[in-house]
Each structure stands twice: as structure tokens, then as C-alpha cells.
N, C-alpha and C positions, 0 to 999 in steps of 0.2 A: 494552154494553161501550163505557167512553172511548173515544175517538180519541185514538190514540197519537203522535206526534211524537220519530218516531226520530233524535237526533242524535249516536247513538254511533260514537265513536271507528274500531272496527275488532274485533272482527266489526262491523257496521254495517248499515242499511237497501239492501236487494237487490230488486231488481225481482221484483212480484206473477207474473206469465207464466212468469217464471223457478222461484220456487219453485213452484208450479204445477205447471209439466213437471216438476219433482223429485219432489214429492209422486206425482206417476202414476209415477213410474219405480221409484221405491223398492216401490210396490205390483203393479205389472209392467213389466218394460224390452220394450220396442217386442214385446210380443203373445209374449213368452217362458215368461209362465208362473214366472218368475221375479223377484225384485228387484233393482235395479242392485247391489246391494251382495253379489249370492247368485253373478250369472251369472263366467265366465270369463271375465280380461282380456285370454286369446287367443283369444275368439269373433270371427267377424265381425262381431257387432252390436258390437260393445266396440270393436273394430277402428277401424270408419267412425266412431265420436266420435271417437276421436284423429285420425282423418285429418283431419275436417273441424273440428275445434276449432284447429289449428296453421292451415288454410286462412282460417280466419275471423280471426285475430291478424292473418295476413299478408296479406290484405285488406281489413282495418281499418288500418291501422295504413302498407299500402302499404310494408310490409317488403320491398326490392330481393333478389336471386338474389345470392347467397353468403351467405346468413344461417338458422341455423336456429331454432326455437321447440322447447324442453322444457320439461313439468311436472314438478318433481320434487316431493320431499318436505321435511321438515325445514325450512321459513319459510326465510324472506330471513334471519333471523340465520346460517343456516347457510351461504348465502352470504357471507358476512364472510369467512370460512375458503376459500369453493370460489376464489372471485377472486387473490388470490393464488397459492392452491397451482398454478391454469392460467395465469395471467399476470403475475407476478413472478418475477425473477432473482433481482435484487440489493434495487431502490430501486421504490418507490412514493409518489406525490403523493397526500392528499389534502384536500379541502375542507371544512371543522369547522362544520357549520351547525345542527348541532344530536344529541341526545341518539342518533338511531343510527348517525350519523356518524361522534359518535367512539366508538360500540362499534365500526363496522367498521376504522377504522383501527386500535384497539387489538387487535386480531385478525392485521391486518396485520403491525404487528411483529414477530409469530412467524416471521415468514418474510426477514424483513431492512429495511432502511431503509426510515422511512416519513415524507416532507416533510410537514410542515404546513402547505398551500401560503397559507391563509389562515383566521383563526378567530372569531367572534363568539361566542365563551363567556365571555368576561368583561363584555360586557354582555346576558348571559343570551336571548342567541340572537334577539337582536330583530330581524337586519336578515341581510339576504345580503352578506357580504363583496365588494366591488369594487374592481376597478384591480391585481388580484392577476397575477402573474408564473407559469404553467407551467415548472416543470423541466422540460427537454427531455432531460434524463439517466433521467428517471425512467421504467418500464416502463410505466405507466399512469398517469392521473389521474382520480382518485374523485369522483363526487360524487352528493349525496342531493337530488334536486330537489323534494321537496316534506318539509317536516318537521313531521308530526303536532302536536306537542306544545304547539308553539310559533308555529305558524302563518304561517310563511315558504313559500315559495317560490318556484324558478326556472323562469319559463314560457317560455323560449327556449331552442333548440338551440345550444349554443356550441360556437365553433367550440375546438379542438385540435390542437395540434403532435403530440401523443403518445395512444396509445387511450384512447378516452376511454370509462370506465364510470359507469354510473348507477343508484343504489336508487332506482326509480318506484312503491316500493310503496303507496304514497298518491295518486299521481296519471297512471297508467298509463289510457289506456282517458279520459280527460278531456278531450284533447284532440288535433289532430295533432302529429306526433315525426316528426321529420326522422331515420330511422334510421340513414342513412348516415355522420349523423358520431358514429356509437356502435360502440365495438368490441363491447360488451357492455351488457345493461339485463337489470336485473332486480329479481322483487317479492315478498309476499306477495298471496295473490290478494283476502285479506279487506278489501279497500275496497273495490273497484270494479269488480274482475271475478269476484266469490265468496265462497265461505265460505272459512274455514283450514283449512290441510290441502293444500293445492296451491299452489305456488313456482313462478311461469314465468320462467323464462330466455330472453334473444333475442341470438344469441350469431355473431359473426362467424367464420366457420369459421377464415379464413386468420391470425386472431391469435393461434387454438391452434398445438400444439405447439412451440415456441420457450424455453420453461424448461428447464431443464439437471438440476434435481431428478426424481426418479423421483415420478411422481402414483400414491396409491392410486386402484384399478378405480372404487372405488364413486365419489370425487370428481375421478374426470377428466371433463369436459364431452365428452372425445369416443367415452368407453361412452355414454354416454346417444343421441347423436347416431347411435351407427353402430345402438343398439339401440330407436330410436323412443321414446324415455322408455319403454321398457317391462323396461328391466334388470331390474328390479326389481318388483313388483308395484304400479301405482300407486292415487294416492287416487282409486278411480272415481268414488266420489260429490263429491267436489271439484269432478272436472273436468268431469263431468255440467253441474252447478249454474253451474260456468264456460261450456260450450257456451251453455247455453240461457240467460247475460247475454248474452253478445256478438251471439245473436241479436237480444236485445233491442236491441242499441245499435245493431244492425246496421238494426233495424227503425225503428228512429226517423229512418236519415238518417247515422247512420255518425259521427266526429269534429270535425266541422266544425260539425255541429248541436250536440253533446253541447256542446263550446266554447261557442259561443253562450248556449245555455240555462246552462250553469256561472257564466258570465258574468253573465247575468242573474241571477241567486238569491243571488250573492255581492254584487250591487252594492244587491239589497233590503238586506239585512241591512247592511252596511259603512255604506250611507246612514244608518239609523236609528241605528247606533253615534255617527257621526260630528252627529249631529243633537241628539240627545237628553242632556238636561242630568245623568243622572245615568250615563251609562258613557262609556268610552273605550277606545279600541285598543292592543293593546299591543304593535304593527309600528310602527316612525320611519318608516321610507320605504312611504309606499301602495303604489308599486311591489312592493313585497314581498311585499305582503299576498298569502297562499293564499286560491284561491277552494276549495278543500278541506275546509281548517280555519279556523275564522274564531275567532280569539280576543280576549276582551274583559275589562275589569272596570269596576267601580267606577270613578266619580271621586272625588276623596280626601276629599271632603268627606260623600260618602255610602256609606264601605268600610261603617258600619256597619248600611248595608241589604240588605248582600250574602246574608247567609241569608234573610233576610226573602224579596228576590227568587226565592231558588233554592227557598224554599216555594210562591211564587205558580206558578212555571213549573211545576214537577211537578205541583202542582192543576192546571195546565191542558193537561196533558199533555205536558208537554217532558223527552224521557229521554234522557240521556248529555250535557246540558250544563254538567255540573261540568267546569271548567279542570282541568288536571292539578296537581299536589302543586307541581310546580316553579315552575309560575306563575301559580297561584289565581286566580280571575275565575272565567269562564265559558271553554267552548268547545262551536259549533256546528259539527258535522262533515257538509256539504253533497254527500258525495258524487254521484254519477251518480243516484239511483235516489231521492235525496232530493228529494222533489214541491216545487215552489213554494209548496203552500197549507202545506207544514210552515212552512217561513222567514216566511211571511207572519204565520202563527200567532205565531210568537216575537216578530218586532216587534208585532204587537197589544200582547201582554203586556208588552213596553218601554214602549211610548205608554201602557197603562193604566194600568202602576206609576207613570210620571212625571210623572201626572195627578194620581193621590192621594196621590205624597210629594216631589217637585219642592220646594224653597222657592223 
């Protein structure tokens, strides 16, 4: 069998340990006689992952006391809707950085005013808006710190006049988050701390209940809260598969390593982009650049090696690095769990391509 070079998007490459422990659990959960996916989610073996899966978020992550952690269901799209329906009256701000930013503001509308407080879609999401103005009228201010597609993102805590919310579904678990100046974060878990199928929310208590609209049961944050994420039946195997990452991350050294090392595997590749006479980037500001998602293409003199390329990399094993539709090139998606020798691999195959068709 090849060696593989995983650099898809999302479901994406997950730490070996992690599937692992999944794989025994699915064939017996802790000496049950049964599979995670068979036993009761009001066991106590079922019990103690959740307890200890919300303990490991909030000591990773150094999440302060009046904060909680739920898994629900239904992806972060489905939080587009939840956000609002708990924390909008009237008005909400928010920041347009890219393709799920504004599905969640257009969501928002449903529910009343929603500022655009700043947008880079008309130059096709190449950079993070700066120098932008918070509405201090507005119930919240949104924003999407890291954006797939297009490979931006915001790796600072900013500060806010007004709650400030965040979709980390891309870059959650990458590095440390200043919690405190978030009223609300939340993801899908399938980058970097799981497969789909599990939604973690981290949700400041004291900025529920303040909306004037009646919540239904199911999308109020504070059934979840009073019911341990367990209203509802949840995804066990998700949150299995989520436990036994965050030990992982937990085992390497916690956020500050993961940073580090993220750092490093993003500065191979960006090097060799910025190096190498036939691609180029397609962030203006390097500050910008996601170490997540690293997007590239052609330079224009050589767009028509572009297939050629994408035939050398999958002979060499490189899968999920086709660019999205919106902005063709390439994209290498570096998560947590993505080895150095995969990045290393890909620039091999840059330096070998540029060798044999370079003029």
C-alpha cells in the first residue's frame, strides 16, 4: 500500500491513537461486552466520557468558571440559526470573511437586523478586513476566525465592546483562545477535534436568557446546559473519537505545542510557495495566511501546468489538494494531526515539478 498524504479539507486526517481507541470501542466499550455504538447513553461508562470530554476542552483550552461546554448535533450550520435565536433582540453585527460567514449572517436576518460590519467579498475573500468599527447597538458581533476555502485567518483574540461570538470550526484545538473575551465559540468537530457528527459549543452562561422571543426547547442553549448535552440522544461515536483527540493533544503538550508545531508545518509549505518559480499565494497580506488551510495556484505564466501538477501530486500520493471551485489552484489543509513528513512530501513534489518544467 502507497503512503497516503492526507490533505482534505474536512472530514480530514485524525490522529492514529485516536482512531485506534475508536476502533476497540466500537468492538467493545471499556470491557462491556458491547459497542459504543450498542451500550446506553445513561450508562455510567457513557456517563464519565462526557464528563471527562467537557473536563479535557476546559483544560485545554483554560476555559474560566461561568462557562459551559456542549456537544450537540446538527454541524455548525445549524448554529447559524442557534446564535441568534439565544442572542439576538433586535440587531447583530457581523464580519463577512468568507463563504460561512455569510451563510451565517444570512440566517441571521431571520431574526432582525444584521450590520455588515466589514466585507472582503468583492475581492474574493483574499484578506481579513481591518480598521473596521463595532456597532455597540448591536446584541452581538460575529465572526469566522479561520475560513476554509479560502485560507485566511484571524489568530488573535480581539478585543469587543459587545459579546462577541465565534465559528472556530477550522481552527479550534490549534492553538491557545483567550476565552474570556468570547461570549460564545463554536464548531463543527471534523477538523481538529473529530469526525462529523458532533458540534461543540462553549457558551457563556450569563449572556443567555436576555432575548424577549420565546426559544424552542430543542434550540435553547440552556436545555442542553441544564441537561448535560444529553436532552437528546447524542452522537456517542463522535464524541468517543473527540475524547480520545484531545487526549491526544493533550499528550503531546497541550495548545502552546500544538501552536508551535502548526506554525512550523505552515512556514514549510508557505516557504516553498513563496520560493518557487511556478506557484504563488493567494492571501495579499501574509499576516493573513491560515496555518490550517494553505492556498495556492499557478503563476500565470504556468496556469497551464496546473493539471499536469495535480496528476504528479496524486501519483505521489497527495489527496484533498484540489483548491475549491471558487478559487481553483490548489489547497493543503494542515490540520492538527497532519505529520510534517505529509508537507514535507508536497514540497518535494513543488521542487521536483520546478525542476523539470521551470523555464
Amino acid at each position: 500500500m502507497k503512503k497516503v498524504h492526507n490533505f482534505n479539507a474536512g472530514p480530514c486526517v485524525l490522529p492514529k491513537p485516536a482512531i485506534n481507541a475508536a476502533i476497540e470501542a466500537l468492538k467493545d466499550f471499556k470491557g462491556s461486552g458491547m459497542s459504543v455504538i450498542e451500550i446506553s447513553h445513561r450508562s455510567k461508562d457513557w456517563e464519565a466520557v462526557m464528563t471527562e470530554s467537557e473536563a479535557l476542552w476546559k483544560e485545554l483550552l483554560n476555559i474560566p468558571d461561568g462557562y459551559r461546554v456542549l456537544f450537540l448535533g446538527g454541524g455548525a450550520s445549524t448554529q447559524f440559526c442557534y446564535v441568534p435565536f439565544n442572542l439576538m433582540n433586535k440587531k447583530a453585527a457581523y464580519l463577512e470573511t468568507g463563504v460561512w460567514a455569510n451563510k451565517a449572517l444570512k440566517e441571521a436576518k431571520y431574526f432582525g437586523e444584521v450590520a455588515i460590519v466589514a466585507s472582503s467579498k468583492e475581492s474574493v475573500y483574499n484578506h481579513i478586513p481591518k480598521g473596521f468599527t463595532i456597532p455597540t447597538d448591536a446584541d452581538y458581533f460575529h465572526i469566522t476566525t479561520n475560513n476554509t476555502i479560502y485560507g485566511t485567518e484571524i489568530k488573535e483574540d480581539m478585543n469587543s465592546p459587545i459579546p462577541l461570538v465565534a465559528d472556530m470550526s477550522s481552527d479550534i484545538m490549534s492553538r491557545p483562545v483567550d476565552v474570556s473575551k468570547y461570549a460564545l465559540i463554536y464548531g463543527g468537530a471534523q477538523k481538529n477535534v473529530g469526525p462529523a457528527g458532533v458540534t461543540f459549543v462553549i457558551v457563556k452562561e450569563s449572556a443567555l436568557g436576555k432575548v424577549e422571543r420565546p426559544i424552542p426547547t430543542m434550540v435553547d442553549y440552556r436545555t442542553h446546559i441544564k441537561e448535560g448535552s444529553m436532552f437528546n440522544t447524542p452522537p456517542v461515536f463522535s464524541i468517543l473519537v473527540m475524547n480520545e483527540t484531545l487526549k491526544w493533544v493533550k499528550s503531546l503538550g497541550g495548545l502552546k505545542v500544538m501552536q508551535k508545531l502548526n506554525q512550523e508545518k505552515a512556514a514549510i509549505l508557505y516557504d516553498e510557495i513563496d520560493r518557487n518559480k511556478m506557484f504563488k499565494g493567494t492571501i495579499v497580506d501574509k499576516a493573513d495566511r491560515s496555518l490550517m488551510n494553505i492556498c495556492f495556484v499557478m503563476n500565470d505564466e504556468y496556469k497551464d501546468k496546473e493539471e499536469e501538477f495535480m496528476n504528479v501530486a496524486k501519483a505521489n500520493g497527495m489527496v484533498g489538494i484540489k483548491g475549491h471551485r471558487s478559487v481553483g489552484g490548489f489547497r493543503a489543509s494542515t490540520y492538527n494531526a497532519c505529520p510534517k513528513e505529509s508537507i514535507q512530501a508536497l514540497v518535494d513534489c513543488m521542487k521536483e515539478f520546478e525542476a523539470k518544467n521551470a523555464k
